[in-house]
C-alpha positions as CSV (number, residue, x, y, z in Angstrom):
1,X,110.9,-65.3,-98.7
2,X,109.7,-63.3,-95.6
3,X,112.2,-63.4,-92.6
4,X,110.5,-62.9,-88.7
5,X,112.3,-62.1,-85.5
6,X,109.6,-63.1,-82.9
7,X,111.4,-61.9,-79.6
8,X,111.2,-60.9,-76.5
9,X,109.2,-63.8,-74.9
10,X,109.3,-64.0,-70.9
11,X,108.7,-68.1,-71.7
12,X,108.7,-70.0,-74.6
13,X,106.9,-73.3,-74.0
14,X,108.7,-75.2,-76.9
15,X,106.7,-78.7,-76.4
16,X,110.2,-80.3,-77.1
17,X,110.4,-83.7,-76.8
18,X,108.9,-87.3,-77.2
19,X,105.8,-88.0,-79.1
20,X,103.5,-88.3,-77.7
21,X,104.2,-87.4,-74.1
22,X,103.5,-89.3,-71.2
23,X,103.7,-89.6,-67.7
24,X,106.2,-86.7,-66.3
25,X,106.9,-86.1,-69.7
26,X,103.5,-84.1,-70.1
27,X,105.4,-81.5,-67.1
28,X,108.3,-80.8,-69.2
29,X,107.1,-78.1,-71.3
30,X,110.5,-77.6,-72.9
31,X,110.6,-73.8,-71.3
32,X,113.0,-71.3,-72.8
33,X,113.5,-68.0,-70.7
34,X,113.5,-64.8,-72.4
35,X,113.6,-66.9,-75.6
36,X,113.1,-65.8,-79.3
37,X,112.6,-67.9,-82.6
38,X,113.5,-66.9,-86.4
39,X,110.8,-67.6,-88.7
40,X,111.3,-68.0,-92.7
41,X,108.5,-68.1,-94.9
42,X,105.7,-70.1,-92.9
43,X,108.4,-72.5,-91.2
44,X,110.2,-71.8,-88.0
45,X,114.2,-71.5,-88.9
46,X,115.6,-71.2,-85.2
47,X,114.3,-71.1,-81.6
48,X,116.5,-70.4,-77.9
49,X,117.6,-68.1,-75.7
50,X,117.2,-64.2,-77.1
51,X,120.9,-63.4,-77.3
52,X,121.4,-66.6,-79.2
53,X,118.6,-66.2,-81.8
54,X,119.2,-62.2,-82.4
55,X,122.9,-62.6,-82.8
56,X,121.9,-65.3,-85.7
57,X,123.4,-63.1,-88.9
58,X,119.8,-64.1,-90.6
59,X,118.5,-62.5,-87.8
60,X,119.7,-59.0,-88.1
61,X,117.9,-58.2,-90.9
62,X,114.5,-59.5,-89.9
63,X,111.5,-58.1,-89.6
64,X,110.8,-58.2,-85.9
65,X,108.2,-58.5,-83.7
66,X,109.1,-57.5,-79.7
67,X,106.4,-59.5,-77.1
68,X,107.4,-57.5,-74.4
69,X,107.6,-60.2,-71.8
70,X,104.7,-62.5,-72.8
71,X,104.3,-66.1,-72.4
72,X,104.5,-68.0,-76.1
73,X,103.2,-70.9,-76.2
74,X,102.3,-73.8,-80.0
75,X,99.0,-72.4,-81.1
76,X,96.2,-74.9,-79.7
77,X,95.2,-78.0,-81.5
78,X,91.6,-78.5,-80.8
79,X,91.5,-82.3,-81.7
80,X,87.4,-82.5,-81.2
81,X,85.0,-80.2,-82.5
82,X,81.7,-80.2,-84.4
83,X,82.4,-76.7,-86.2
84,X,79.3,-76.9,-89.2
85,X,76.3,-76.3,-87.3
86,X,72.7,-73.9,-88.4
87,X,71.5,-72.3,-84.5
88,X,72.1,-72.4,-81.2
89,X,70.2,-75.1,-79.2
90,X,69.4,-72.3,-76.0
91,X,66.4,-73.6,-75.4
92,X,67.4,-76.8,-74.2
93,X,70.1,-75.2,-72.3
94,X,67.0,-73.5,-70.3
95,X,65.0,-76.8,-70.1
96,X,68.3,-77.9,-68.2
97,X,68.7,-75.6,-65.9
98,X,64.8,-76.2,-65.3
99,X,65.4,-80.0,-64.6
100,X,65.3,-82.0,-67.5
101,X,68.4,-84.2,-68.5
102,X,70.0,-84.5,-71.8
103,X,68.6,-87.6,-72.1
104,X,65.2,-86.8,-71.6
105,X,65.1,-83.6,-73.6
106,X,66.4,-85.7,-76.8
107,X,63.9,-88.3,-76.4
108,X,61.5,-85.1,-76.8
109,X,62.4,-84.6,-80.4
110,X,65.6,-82.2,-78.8
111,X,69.5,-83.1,-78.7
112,X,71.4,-83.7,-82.2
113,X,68.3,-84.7,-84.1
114,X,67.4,-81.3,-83.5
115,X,69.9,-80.0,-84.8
116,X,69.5,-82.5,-87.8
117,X,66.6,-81.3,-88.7
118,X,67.5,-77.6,-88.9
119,X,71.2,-78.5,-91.0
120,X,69.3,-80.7,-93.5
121,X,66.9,-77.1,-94.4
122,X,70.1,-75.0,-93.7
123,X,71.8,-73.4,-96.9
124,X,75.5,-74.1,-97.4
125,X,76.3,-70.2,-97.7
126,X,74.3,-69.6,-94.3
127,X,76.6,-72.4,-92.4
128,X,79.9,-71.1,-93.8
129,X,79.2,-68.4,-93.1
130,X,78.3,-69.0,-89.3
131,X,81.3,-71.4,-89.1
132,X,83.5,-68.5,-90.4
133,X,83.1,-66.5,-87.8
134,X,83.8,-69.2,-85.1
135,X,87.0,-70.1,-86.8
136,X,87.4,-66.3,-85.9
137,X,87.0,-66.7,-83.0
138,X,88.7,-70.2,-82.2
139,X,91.7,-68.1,-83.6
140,X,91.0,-65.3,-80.7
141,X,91.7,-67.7,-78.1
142,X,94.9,-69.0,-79.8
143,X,93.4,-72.0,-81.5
144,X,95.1,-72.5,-84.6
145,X,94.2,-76.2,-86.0
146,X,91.2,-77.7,-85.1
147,X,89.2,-81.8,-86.3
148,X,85.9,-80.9,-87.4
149,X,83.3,-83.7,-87.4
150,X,80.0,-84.4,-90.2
151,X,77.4,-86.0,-88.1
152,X,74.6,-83.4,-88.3
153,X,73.2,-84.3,-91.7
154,X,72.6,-88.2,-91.2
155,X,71.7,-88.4,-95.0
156,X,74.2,-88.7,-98.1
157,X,73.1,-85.2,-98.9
158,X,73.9,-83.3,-95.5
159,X,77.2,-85.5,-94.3
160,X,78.7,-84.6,-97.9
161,X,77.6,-81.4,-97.4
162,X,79.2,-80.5,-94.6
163,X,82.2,-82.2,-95.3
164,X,82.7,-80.0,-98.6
165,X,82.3,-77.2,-96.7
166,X,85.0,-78.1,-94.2
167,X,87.2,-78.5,-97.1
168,X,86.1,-75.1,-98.7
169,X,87.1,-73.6,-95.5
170,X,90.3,-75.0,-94.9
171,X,91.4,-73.4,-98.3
172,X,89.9,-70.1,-97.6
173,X,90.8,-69.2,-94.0
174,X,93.9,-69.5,-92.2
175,X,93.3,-72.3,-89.4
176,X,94.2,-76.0,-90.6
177,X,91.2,-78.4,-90.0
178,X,91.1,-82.0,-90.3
179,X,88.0,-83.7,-91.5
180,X,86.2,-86.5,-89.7
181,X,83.2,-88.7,-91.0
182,X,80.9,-89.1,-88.6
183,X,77.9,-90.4,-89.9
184,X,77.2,-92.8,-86.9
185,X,76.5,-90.0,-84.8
186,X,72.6,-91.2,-84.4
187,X,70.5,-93.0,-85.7
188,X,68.5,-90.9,-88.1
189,X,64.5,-90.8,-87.5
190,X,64.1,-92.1,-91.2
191,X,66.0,-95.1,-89.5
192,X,64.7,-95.5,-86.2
193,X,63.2,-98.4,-86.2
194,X,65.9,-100.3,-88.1
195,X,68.9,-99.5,-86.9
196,X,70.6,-103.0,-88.8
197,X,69.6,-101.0,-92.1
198,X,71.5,-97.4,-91.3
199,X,74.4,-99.7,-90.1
200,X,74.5,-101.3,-93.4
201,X,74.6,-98.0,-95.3
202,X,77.7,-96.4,-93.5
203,X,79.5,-99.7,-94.1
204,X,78.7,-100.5,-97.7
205,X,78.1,-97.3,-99.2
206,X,78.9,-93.9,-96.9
207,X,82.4,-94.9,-95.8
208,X,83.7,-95.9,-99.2
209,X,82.5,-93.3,-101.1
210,X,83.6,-90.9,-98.5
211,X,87.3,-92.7,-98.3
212,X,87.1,-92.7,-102.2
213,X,86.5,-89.1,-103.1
214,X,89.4,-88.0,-100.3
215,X,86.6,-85.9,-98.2
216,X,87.7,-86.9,-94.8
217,X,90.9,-88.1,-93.0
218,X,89.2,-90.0,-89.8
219,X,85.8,-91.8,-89.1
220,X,84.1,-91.3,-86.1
221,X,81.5,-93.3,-84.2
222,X,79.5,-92.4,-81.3
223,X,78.9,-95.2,-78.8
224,X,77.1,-94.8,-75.9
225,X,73.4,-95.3,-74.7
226,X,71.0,-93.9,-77.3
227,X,73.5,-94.1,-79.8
228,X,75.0,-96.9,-81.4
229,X,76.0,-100.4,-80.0
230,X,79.6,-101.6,-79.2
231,X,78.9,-104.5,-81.9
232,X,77.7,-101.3,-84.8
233,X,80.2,-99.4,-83.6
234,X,83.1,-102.0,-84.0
235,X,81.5,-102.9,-87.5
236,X,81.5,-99.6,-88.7
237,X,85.4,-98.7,-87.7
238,X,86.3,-102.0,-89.1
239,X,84.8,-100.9,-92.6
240,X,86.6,-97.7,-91.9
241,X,89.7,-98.9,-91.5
242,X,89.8,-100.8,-94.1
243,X,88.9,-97.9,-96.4
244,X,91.5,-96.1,-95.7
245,X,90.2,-94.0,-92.9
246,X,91.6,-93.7,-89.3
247,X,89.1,-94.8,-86.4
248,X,88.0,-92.1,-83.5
249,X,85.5,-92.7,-81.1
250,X,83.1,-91.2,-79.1
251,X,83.6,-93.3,-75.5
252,X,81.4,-94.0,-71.9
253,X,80.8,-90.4,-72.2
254,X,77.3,-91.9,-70.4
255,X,78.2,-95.3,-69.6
256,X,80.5,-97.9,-69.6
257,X,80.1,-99.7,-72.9
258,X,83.6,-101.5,-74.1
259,X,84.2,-98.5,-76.3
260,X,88.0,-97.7,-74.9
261,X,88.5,-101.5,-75.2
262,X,87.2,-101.2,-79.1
263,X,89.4,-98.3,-79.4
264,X,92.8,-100.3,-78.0
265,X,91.8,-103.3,-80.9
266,X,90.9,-101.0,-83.7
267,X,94.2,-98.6,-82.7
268,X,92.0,-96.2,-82.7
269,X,93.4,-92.4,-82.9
270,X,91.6,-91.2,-79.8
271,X,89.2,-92.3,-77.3
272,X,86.9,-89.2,-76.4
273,X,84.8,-88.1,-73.4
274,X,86.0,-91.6,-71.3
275,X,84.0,-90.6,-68.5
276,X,82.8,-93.5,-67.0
277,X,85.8,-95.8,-67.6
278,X,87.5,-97.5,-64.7
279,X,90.9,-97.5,-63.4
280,X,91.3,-101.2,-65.4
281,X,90.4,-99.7,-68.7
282,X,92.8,-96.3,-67.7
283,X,95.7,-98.9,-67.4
284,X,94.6,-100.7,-70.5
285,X,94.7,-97.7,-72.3
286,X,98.0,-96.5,-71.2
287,X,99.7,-99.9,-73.0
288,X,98.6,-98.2,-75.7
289,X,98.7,-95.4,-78.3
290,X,95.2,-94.7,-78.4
291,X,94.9,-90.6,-77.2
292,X,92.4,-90.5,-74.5
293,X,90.6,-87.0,-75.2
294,X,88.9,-85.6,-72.4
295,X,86.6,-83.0,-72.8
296,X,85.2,-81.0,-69.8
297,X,83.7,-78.3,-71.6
298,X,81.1,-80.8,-72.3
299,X,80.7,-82.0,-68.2
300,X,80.5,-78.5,-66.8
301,X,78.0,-77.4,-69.4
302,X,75.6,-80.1,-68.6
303,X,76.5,-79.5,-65.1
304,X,77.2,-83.8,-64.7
305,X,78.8,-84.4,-61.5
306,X,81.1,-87.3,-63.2
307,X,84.1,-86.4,-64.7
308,X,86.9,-88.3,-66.8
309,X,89.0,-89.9,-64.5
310,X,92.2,-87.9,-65.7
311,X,94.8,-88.2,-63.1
312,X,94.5,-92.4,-63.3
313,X,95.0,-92.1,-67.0
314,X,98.2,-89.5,-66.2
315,X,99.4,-91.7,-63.8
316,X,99.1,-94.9,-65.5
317,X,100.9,-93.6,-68.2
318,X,98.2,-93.0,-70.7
319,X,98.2,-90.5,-73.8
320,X,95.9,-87.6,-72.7
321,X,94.9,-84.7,-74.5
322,X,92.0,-82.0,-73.8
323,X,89.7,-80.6,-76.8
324,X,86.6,-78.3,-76.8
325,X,83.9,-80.9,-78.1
326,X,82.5,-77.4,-79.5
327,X,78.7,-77.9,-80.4
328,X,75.5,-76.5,-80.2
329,X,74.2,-78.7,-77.5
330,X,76.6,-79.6,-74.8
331,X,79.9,-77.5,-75.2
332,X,79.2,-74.2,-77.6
333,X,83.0,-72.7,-76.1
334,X,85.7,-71.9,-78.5
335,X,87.9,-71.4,-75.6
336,X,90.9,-73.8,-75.0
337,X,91.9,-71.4,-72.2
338,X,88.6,-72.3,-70.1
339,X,89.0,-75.5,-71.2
340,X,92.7,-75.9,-69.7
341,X,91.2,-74.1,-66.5
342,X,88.2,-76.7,-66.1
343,X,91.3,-79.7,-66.4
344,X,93.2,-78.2,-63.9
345,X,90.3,-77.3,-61.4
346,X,88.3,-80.1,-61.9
347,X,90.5,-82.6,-63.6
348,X,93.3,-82.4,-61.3
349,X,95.3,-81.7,-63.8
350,X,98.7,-79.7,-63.5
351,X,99.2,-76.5,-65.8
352,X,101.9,-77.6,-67.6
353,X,99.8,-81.2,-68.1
354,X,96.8,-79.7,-69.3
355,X,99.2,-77.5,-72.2
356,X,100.8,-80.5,-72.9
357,X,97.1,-82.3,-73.8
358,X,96.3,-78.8,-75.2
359,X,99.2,-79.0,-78.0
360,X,101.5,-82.1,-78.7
361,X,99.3,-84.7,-78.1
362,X,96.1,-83.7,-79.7
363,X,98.5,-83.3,-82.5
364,X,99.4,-86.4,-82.5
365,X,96.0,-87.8,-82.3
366,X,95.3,-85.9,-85.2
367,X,98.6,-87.2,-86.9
368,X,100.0,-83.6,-87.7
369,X,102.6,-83.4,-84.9
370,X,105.3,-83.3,-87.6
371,X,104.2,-79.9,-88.5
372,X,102.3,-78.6,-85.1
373,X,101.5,-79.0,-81.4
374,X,105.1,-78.0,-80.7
375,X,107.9,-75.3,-81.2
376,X,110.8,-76.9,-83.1
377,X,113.0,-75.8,-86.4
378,X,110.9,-77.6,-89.1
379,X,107.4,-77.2,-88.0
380,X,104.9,-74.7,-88.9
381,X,105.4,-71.0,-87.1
382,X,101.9,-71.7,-85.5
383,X,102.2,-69.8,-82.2
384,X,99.8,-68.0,-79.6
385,X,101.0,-65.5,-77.0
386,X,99.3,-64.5,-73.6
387,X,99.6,-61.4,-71.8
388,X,100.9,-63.2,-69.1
389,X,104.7,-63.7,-67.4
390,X,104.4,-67.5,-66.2
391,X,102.3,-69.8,-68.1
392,X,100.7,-70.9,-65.1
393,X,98.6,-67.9,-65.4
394,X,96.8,-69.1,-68.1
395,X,94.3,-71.5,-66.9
396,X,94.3,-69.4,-63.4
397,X,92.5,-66.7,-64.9
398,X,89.5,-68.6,-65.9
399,X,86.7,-67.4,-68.2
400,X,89.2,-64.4,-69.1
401,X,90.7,-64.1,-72.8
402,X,94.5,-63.3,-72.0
403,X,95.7,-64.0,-76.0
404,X,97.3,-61.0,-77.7
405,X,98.8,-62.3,-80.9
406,X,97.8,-66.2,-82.8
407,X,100.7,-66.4,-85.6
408,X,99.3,-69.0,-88.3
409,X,102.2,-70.1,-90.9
410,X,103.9,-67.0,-89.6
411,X,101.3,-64.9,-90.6
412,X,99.6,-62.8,-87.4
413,X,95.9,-63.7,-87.9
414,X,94.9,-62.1,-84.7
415,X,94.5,-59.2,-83.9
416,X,93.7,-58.6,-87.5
417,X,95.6,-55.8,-89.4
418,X,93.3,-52.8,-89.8
């Protein structure tokens, strides 16, 4: 079994601690100066102070790997992402910056029946491959487990599709992604004009047979104007559930619709977007365990002036963490670094908050914080380093790609070994 001295580390962020962390909690990053860890096989064997970890009689005769001085940090957990995906949608980014809202450009045949259309003709080698090379990338930027949602195909053939590929990938590349159903992401065009009918399809035939043939782990429902009703929505998670699968939702990313309350009686996983919620629903939401993922990525490329309200969640003691929502349409970043320096400028979020969201909790959310989101003897050696000396620089220098190793199992899978 390989032994790994990783050493040399100006801070180690451990994540130590509760699960999942709340309230002040989310400040305590668990920081170990000039700290080192012993990794054995793909499992992390010890972690403290350098002269403690070296002088470990394991230790000595270790491979070893010197960080000069960097900030190391749990690889990223990207908790909300739709990785499968055929082409850009660049065009309606233009038609934005002309004028026209998200709203109206779907209603013009644009917006994820768009991009519908274009999976459904899209062959299975052409997305893997494209998804490949963001998994690449996601890895660049010290990514290394991501959720990747269905919810492009909106017919048996392209959900199943894209959820087999997720699984093909997960075997055949390094990162760890967790599948999520989510064929109420729209209503298809076949079912426009009976919604009632599409509604009855997830529940009686989609869910189960994707619960039965073990292709995803969580079920997702998007519901918001244009989308699906809190009545559908609760309907379909309850199906869900009772299949087996774990709820998520999609929440007032739009408007207000009940959807954090849904999430709170369905013990939902997460709560996503929650943009339009009020300081009521925040408290709500902190009684429970429901993760309230916020996802700016998504506000500052659509250039919305409302925002999640993230410090009444913090403060009211709610479980927050922060994903990418990477997509064609209204987030295409890979970057969790941007996305902890849009929570921090825009958010109000503290550094050591928005890592805290950026790791342990989306780990939790995705129920995988025994083995990630946090640097403790046990879990998996998933770490990312930054060419930085204090942590706080990494959201400061936004837009700017400061990763220089992501370890994966305790294998480096960036930068790649010529």
């Amino acid at each position: 079994m390989s032994e790994l001295l990783v050493t040399a580390c100006a801070e180690l962020l451990t994540l130590r601690g509760p699960v999942p962390r709340r309230g002040p909690a989310m400040r305590d990053l668990g920081v170990i100066r000039d700290g080192a860890i012993f990794i054995r096989g793909d499992r992390i064997a010890a972690v403290g102070p350098r002269r403690r970890v070296e002088a470990l009689r394991e230790a000595r005769h270790a491979d070893k790997l010197d960080l000069g001085g960097r900030v190391v940090l749990p690889g990223f957990v990207d908790s909300h992402t739709h990785l499968v995906f055929p082409e850009s949608r660049v065009d309606e980014y233009e038609q934005r910056i002309a004028g026209k809202s998200y709203e109206e450009i779907a209603r013009n045949g644009g917006g994820i029946l768009s991009t519908v259309n274009a999976l459904r003709k899209a062959s299975p080698r052409g997305l893997a491959a494209r998804a490949s090379s963001y998994l690449e990338k996601f890895a660049r930027h010290g990514t290394t487990t991501i959720e990747a949602k269905s919810g492009y195909g909106l017919d048996w053939r392209g959900e199943a599709k894209i959820l087999h590929l997720l699984d093909a990938l997960h075997q055949d590349q390094p990162l760890d992604i967790v599948r999520t159903f989510l064929g109420a992401h729209v209503v298809p065009p076949e079912y426009r004009r009976r919604p009632a009918e599409y509604v009855d399809l997830l529940v009686r035939r989609w869910i189960p047979s994707v619960a039965t043939a073990g292709l995803a782990e969580f079920c997702d429902v998007y519901c918001d104007r244009g989308a699906f009703t809190l009545p559908q929505a609760r309907r379909i998670l309850k199906a869900a559930r009772a299949c087996g699968l774990v709820p998520r939702i999609h929440a007032a990313q739009f408007e207000r619709t009940g959807a954090a309350s849904l999430a709170i009686e369905l013990q939902a996983a997460s709560a996503d977007h929650l943009d339009h919620i009020r300081d009521s629903d925040a408290r709500a939401l902190a009684l429970s365990n429901v993760v309230c993922t916020l996802l700016p990525g998504c506000n500052f490329h659509l250039g919305l002036p409302q925002r999640a309200p993230a410090r009444p969640l913090l403060d009211s003691g709610a479980v927050v963490a922060l994903a990418t929502d990477f997509n064609p349409g209204t987030s295409p970043t890979v970057s969790m670094p941007m996305i902890l320096s849009l929570a921090c400028s825009q958010l109000r979020m503290t550094p050591a908050e928005a890592i805290s969201a950026a790791t342990i909790n989306p780990a939790y959310s995705l129920r995988v914080h025994d083995r990630a989101g946090s640097i403790e003897v046990g879990k998996y050696a998933d770490l990312a380093a930054f060419d930085v000396a204090d942590h706080r620089e990494i959201p400061y220098h936004f837009g700017v790609n400061l990763c220089s190793m992501t370890m994966k199992r305790g294998v480096v899978i960036h930068p790649k070994k010529p």
